[in-house]
Every structure is written in structure tokens, then in C-alpha cells.
PDB file of N, CA, C and O in Angstrom:
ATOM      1  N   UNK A   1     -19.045 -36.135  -3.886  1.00  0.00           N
ATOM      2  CA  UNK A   1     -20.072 -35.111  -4.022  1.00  0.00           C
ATOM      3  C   UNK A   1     -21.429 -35.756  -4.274  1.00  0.00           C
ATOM      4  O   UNK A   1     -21.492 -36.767  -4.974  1.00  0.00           O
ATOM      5  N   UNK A   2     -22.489 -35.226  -3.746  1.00  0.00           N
ATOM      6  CA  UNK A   2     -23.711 -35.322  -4.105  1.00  0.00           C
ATOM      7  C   UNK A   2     -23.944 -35.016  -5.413  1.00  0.00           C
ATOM      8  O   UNK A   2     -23.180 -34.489  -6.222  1.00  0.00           O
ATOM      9  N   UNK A   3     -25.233 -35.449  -5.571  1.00  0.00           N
ATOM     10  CA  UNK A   3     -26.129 -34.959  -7.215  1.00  0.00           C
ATOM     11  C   UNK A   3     -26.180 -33.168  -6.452  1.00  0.00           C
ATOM     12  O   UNK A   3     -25.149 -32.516  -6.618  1.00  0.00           O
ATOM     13  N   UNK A   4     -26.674 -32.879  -6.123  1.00  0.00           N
ATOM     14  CA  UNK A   4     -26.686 -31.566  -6.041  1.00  0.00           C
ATOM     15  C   UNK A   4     -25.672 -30.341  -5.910  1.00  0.00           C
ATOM     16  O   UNK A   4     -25.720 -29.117  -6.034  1.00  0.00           O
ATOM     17  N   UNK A   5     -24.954 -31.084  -5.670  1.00  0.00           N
ATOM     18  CA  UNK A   5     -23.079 -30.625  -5.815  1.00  0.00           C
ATOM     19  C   UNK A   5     -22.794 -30.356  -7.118  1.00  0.00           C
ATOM     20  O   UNK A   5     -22.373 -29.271  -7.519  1.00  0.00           O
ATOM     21  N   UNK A   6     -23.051 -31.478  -7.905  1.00  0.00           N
ATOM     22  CA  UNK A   6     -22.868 -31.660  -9.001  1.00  0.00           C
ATOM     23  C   UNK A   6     -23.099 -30.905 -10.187  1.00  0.00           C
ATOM     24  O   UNK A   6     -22.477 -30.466 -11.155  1.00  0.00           O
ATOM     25  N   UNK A   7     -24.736 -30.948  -9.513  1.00  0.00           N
ATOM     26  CA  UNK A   7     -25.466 -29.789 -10.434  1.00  0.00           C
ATOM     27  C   UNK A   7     -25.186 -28.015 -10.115  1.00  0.00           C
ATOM     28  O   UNK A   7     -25.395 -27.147 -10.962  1.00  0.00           O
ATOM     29  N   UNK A   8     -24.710 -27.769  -8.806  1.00  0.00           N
ATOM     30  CA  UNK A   8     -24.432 -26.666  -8.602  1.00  0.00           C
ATOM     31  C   UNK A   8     -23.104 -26.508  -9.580  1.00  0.00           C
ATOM     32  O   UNK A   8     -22.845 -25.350  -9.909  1.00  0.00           O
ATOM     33  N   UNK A   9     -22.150 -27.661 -10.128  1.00  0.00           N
ATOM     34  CA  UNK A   9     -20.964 -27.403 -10.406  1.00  0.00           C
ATOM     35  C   UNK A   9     -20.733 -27.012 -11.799  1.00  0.00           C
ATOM     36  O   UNK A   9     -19.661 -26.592 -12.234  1.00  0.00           O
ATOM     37  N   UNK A  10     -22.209 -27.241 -12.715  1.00  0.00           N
ATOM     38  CA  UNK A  10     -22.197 -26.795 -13.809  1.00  0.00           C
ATOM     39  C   UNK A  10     -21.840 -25.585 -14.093  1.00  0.00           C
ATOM     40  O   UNK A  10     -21.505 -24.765 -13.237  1.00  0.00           O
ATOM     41  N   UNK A  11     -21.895 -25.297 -15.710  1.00  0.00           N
ATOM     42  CA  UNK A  11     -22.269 -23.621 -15.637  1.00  0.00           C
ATOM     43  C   UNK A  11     -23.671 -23.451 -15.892  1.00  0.00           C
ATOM     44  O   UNK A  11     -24.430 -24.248 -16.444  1.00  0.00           O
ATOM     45  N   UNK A  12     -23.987 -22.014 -15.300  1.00  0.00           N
ATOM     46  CA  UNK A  12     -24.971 -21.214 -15.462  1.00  0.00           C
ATOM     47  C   UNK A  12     -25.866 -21.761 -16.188  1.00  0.00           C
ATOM     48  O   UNK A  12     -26.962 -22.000 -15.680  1.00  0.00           O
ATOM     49  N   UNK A  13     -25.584 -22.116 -17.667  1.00  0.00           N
ATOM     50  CA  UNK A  13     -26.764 -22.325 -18.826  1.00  0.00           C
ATOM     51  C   UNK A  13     -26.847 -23.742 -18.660  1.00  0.00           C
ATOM     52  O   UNK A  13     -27.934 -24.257 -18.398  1.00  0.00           O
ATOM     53  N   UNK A  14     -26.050 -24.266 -18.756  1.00  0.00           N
ATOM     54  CA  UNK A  14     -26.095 -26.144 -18.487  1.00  0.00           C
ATOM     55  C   UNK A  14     -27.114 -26.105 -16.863  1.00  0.00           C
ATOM     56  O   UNK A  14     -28.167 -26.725 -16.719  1.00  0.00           O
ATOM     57  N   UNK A  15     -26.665 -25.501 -16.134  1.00  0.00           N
ATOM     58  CA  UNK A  15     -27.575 -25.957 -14.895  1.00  0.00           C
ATOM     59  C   UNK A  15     -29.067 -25.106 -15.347  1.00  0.00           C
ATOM     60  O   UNK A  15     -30.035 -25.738 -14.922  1.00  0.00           O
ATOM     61  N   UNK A  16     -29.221 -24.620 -15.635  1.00  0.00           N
ATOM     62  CA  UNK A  16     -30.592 -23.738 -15.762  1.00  0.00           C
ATOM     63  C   UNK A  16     -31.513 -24.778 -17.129  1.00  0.00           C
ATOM     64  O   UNK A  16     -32.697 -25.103 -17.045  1.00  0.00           O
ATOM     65  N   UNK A  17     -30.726 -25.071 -18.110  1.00  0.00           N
ATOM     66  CA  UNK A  17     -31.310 -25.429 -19.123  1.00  0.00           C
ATOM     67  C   UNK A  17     -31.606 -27.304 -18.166  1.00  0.00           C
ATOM     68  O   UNK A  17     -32.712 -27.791 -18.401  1.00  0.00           O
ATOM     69  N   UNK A  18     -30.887 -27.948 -17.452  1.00  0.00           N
ATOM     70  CA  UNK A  18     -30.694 -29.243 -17.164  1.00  0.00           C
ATOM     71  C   UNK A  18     -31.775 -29.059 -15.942  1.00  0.00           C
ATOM     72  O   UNK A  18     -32.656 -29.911 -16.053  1.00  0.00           O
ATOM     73  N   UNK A  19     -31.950 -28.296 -14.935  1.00  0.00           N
ATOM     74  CA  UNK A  19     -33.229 -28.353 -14.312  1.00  0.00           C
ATOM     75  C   UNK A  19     -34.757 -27.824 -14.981  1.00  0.00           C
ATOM     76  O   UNK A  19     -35.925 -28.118 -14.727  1.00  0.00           O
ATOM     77  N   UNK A  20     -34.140 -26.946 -15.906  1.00  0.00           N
ATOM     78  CA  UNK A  20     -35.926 -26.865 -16.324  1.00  0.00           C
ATOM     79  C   UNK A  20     -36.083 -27.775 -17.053  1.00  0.00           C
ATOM     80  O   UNK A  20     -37.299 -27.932 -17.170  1.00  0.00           O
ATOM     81  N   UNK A  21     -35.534 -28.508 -17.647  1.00  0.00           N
ATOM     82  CA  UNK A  21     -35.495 -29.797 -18.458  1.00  0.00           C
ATOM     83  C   UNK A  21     -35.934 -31.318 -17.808  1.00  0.00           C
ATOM     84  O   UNK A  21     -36.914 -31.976 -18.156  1.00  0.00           O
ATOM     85  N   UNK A  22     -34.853 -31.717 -16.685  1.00  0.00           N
ATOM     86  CA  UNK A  22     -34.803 -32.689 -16.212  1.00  0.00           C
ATOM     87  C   UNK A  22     -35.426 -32.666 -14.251  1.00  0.00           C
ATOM     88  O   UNK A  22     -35.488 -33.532 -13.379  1.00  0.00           O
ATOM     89  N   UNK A  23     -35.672 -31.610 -14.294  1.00  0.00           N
ATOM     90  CA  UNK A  23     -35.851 -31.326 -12.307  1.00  0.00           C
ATOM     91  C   UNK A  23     -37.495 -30.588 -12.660  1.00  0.00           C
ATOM     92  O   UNK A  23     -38.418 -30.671 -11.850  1.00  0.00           O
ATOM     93  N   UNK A  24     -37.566 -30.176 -13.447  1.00  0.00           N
ATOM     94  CA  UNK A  24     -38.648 -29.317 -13.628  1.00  0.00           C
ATOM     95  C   UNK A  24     -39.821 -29.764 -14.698  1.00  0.00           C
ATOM     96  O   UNK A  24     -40.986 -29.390 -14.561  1.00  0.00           O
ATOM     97  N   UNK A  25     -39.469 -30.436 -15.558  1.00  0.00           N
ATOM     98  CA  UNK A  25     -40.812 -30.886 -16.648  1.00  0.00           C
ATOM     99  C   UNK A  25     -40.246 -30.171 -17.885  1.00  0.00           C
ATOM    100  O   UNK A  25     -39.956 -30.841 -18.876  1.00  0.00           O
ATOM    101  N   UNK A  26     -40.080 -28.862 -17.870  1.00  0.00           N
ATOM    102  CA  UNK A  26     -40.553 -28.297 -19.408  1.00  0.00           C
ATOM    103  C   UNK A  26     -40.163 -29.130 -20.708  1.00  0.00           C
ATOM    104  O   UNK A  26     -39.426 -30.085 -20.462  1.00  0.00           O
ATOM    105  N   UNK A  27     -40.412 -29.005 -21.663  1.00  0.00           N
ATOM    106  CA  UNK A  27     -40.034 -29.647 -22.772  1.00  0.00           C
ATOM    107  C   UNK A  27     -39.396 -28.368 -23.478  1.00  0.00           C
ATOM    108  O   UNK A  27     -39.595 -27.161 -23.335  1.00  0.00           O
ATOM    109  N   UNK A  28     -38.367 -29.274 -24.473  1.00  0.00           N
ATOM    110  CA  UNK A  28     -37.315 -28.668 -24.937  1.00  0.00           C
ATOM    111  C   UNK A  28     -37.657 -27.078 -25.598  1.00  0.00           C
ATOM    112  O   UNK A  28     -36.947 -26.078 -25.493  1.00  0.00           O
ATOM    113  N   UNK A  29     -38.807 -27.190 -26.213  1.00  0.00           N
ATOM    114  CA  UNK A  29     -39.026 -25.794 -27.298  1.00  0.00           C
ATOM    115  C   UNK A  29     -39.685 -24.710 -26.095  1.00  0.00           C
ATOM    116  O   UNK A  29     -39.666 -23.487 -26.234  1.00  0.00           O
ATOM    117  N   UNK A  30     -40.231 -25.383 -24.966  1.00  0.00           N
ATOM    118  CA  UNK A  30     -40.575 -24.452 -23.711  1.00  0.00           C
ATOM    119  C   UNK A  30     -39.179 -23.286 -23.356  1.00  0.00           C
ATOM    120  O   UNK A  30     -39.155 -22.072 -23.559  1.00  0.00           O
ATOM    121  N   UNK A  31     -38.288 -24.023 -22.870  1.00  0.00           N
ATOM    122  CA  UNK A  31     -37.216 -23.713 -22.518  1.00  0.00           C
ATOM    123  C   UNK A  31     -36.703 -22.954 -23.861  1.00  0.00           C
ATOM    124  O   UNK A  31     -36.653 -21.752 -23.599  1.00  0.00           O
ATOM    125  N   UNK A  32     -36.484 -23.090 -24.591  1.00  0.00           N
ATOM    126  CA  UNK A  32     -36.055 -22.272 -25.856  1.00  0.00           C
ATOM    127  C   UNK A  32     -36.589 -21.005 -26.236  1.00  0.00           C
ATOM    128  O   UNK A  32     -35.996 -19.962 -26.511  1.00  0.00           O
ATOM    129  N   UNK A  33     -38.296 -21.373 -26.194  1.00  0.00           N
ATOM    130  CA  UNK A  33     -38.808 -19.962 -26.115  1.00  0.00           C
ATOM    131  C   UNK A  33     -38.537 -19.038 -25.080  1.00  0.00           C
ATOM    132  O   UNK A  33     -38.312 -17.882 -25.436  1.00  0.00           O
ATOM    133  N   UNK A  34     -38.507 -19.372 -23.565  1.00  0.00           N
ATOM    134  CA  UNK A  34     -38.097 -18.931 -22.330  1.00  0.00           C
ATOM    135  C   UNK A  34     -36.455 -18.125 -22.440  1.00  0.00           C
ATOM    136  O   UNK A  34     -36.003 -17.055 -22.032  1.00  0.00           O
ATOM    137  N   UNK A  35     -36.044 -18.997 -23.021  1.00  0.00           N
ATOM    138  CA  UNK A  35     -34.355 -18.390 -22.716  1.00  0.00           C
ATOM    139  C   UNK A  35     -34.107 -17.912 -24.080  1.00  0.00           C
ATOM    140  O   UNK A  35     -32.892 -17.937 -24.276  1.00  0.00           O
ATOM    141  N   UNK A  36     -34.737 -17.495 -25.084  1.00  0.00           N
ATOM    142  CA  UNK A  36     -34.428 -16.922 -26.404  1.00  0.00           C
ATOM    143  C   UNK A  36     -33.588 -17.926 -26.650  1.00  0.00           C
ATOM    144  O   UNK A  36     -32.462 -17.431 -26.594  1.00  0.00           O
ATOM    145  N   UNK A  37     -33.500 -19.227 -26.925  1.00  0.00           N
ATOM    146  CA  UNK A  37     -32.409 -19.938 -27.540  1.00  0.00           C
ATOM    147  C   UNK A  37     -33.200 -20.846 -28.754  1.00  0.00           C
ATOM    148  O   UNK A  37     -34.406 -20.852 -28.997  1.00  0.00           O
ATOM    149  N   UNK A  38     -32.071 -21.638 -29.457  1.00  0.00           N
ATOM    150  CA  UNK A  38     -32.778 -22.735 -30.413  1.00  0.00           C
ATOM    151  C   UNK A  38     -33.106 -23.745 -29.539  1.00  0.00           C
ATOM    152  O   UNK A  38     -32.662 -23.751 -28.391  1.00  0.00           O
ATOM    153  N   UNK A  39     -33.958 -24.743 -30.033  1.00  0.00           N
ATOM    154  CA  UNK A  39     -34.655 -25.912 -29.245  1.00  0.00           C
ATOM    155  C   UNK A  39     -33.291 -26.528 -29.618  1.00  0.00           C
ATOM    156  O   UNK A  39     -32.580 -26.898 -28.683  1.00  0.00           O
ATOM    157  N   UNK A  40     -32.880 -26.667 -30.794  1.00  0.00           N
ATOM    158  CA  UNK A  40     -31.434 -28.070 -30.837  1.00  0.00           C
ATOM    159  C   UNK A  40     -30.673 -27.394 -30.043  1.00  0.00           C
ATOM    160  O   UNK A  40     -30.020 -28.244 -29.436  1.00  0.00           O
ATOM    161  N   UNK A  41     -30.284 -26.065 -29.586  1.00  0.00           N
ATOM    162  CA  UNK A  41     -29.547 -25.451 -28.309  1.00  0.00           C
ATOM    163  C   UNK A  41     -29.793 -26.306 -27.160  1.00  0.00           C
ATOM    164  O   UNK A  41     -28.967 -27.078 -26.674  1.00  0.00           O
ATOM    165  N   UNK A  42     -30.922 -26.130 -26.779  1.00  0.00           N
ATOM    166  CA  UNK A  42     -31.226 -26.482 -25.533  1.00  0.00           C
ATOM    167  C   UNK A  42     -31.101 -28.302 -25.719  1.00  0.00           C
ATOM    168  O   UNK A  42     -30.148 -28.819 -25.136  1.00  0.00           O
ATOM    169  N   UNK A  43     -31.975 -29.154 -26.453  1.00  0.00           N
ATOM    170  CA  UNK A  43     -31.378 -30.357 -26.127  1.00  0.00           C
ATOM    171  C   UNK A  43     -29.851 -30.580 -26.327  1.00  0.00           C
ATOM    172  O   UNK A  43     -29.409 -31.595 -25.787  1.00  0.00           O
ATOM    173  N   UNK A  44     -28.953 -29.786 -27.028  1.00  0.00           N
ATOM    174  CA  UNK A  44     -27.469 -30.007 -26.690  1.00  0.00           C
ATOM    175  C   UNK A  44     -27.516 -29.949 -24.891  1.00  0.00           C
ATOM    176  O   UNK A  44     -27.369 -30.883 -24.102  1.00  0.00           O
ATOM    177  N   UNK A  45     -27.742 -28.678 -24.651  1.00  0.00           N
ATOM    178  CA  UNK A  45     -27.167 -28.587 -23.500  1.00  0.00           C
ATOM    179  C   UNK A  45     -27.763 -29.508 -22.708  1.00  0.00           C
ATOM    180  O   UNK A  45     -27.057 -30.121 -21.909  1.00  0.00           O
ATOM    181  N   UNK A  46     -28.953 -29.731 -22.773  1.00  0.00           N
ATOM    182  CA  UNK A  46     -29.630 -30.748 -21.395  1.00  0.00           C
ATOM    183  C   UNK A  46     -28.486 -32.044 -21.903  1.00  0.00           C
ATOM    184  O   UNK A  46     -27.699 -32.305 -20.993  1.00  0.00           O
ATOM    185  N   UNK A  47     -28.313 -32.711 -22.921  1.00  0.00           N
ATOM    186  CA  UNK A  47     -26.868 -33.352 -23.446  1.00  0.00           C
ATOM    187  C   UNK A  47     -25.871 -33.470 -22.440  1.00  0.00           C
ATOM    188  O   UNK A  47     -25.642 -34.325 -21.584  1.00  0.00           O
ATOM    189  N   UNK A  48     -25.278 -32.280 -22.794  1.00  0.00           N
ATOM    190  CA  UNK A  48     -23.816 -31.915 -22.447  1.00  0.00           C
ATOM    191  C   UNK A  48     -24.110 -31.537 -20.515  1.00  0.00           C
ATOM    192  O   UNK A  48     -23.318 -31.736 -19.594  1.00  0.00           O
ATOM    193  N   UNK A  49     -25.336 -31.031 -20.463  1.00  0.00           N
ATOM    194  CA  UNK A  49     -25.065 -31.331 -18.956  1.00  0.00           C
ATOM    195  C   UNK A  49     -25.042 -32.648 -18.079  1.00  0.00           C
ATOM    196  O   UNK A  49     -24.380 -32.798 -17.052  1.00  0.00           O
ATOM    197  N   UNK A  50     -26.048 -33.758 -18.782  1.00  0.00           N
ATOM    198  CA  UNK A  50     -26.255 -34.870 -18.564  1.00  0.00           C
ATOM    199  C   UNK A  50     -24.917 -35.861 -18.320  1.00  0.00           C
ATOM    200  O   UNK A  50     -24.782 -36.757 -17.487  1.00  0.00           O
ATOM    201  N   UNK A  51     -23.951 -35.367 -19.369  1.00  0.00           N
ATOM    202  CA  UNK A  51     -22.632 -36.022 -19.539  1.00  0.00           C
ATOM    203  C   UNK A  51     -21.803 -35.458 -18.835  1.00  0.00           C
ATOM    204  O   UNK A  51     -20.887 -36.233 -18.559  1.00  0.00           O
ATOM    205  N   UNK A  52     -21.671 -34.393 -18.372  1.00  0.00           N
ATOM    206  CA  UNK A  52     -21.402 -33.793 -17.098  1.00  0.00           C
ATOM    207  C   UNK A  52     -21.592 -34.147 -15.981  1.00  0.00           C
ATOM    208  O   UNK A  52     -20.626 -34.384 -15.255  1.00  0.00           O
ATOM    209  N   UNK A  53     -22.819 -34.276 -15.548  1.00  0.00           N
ATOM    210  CA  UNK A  53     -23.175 -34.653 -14.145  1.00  0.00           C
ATOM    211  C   UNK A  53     -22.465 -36.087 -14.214  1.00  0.00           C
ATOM    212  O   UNK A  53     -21.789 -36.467 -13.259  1.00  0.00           O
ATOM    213  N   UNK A  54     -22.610 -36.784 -15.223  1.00  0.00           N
ATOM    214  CA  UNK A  54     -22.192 -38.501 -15.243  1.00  0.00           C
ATOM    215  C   UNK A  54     -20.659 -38.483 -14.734  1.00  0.00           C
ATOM    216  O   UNK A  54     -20.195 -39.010 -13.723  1.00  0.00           O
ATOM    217  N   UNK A  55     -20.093 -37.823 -15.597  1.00  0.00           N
ATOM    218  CA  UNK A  55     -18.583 -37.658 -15.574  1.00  0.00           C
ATOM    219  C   UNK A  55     -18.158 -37.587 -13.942  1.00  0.00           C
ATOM    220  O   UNK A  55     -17.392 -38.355 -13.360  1.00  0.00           O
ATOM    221  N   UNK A  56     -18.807 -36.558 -13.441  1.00  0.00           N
ATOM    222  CA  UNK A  56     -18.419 -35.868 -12.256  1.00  0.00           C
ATOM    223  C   UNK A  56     -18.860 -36.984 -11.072  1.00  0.00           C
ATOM    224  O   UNK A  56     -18.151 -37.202 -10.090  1.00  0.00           O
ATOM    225  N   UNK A  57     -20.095 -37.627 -11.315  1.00  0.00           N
ATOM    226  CA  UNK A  57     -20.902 -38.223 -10.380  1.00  0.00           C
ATOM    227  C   UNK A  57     -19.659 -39.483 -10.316  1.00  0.00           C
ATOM    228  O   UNK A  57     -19.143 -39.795  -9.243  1.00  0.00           O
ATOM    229  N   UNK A  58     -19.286 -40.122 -11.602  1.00  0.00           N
ATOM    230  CA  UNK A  58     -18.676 -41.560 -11.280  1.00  0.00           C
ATOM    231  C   UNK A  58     -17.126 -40.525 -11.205  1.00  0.00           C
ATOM    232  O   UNK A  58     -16.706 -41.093 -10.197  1.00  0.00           O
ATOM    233  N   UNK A  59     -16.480 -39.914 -11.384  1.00  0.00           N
ATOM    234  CA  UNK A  59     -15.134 -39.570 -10.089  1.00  0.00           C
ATOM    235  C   UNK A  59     -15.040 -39.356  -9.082  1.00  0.00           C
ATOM    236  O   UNK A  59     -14.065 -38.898  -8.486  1.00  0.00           O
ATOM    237  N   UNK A  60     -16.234 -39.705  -8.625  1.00  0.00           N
ATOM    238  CA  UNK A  60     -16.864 -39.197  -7.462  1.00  0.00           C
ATOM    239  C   UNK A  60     -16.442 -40.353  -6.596  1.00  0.00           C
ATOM    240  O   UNK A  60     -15.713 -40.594  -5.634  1.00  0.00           O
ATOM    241  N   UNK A  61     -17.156 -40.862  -7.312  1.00  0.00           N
ATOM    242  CA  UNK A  61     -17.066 -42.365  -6.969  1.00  0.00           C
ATOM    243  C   UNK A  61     -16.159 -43.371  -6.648  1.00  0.00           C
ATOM    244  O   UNK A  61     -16.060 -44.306  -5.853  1.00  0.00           O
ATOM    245  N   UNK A  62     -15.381 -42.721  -7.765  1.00  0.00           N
ATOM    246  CA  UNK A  62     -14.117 -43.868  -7.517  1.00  0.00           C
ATOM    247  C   UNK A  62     -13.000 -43.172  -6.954  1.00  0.00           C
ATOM    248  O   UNK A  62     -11.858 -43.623  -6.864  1.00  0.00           O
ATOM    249  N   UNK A  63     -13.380 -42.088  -6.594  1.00  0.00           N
ATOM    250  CA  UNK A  63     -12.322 -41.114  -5.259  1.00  0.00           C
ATOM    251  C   UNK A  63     -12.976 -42.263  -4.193  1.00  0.00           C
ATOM    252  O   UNK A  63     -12.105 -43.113  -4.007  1.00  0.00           O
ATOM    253  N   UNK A  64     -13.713 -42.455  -3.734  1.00  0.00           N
ATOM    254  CA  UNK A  64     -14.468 -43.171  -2.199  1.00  0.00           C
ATOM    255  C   UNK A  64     -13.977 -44.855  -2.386  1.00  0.00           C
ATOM    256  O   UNK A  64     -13.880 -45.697  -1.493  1.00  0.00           O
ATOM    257  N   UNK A  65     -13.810 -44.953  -3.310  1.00  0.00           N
ATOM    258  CA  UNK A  65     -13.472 -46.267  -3.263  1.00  0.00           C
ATOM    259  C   UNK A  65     -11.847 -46.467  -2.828  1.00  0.00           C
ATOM    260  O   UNK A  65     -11.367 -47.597  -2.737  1.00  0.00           O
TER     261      UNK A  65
END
């Protein structure tokens, strides 16, 4: 899979919080105010999506190999 595979493969809040985060600029308390959440919410999730995409990206990987 592609990075964009990848990121489609999240959920909902992990992909939304991980592109306005990491694809998009905002900074963490942006996104928090935006989505009614806590700022330590949102850097979890940009987190937990980050370790996600990793996870997914290197099985990816070593399926092709």
C-alpha cells in the first residue's frame, strides 16, 4: 500500500486529526479548538496515528519483499 492507502485506512478522527496536523499545518490547540477536543487529545491522536501509518507502512513492506 501507498502512504495514502494508509492514511485512508485510519479511522475517521486519527485521519482528520493526522492531516490537519501533519498534511495541513495547523498546530495542535488549532485543531482542538476546531474539533471541540483537548489539545493532549489531539497530540495523542496525531501519536497514535503516526504509529499507525508506521505499523501499516513497514507490513507493507515486508509483504513485497
Amino acid at each position: 500500500l501507498d502512504l495514502a492507502a494508509a492514511v485512508d485506512a485510519l479511522t475517521p478522527r486519527l485521519r482528520d486529526v493526522f492531516v490537519l496536523h501533519d498534511v495541513m499545518g495547523f498546530r495542535a490547540a488549532e485543531i482542538a479548538e476546531q474539533l471541540g477536543l483537548a489539545e493532549l487529545t489531539v497530540r495523542s491522536h496525531v501519536a497514535r496515528a503516526r504509529s499507525a501509518l508506521r505499523d501499516r507502512l513497514r507490513d507493507d513492506g515486508d509483504r513485497g519483499r
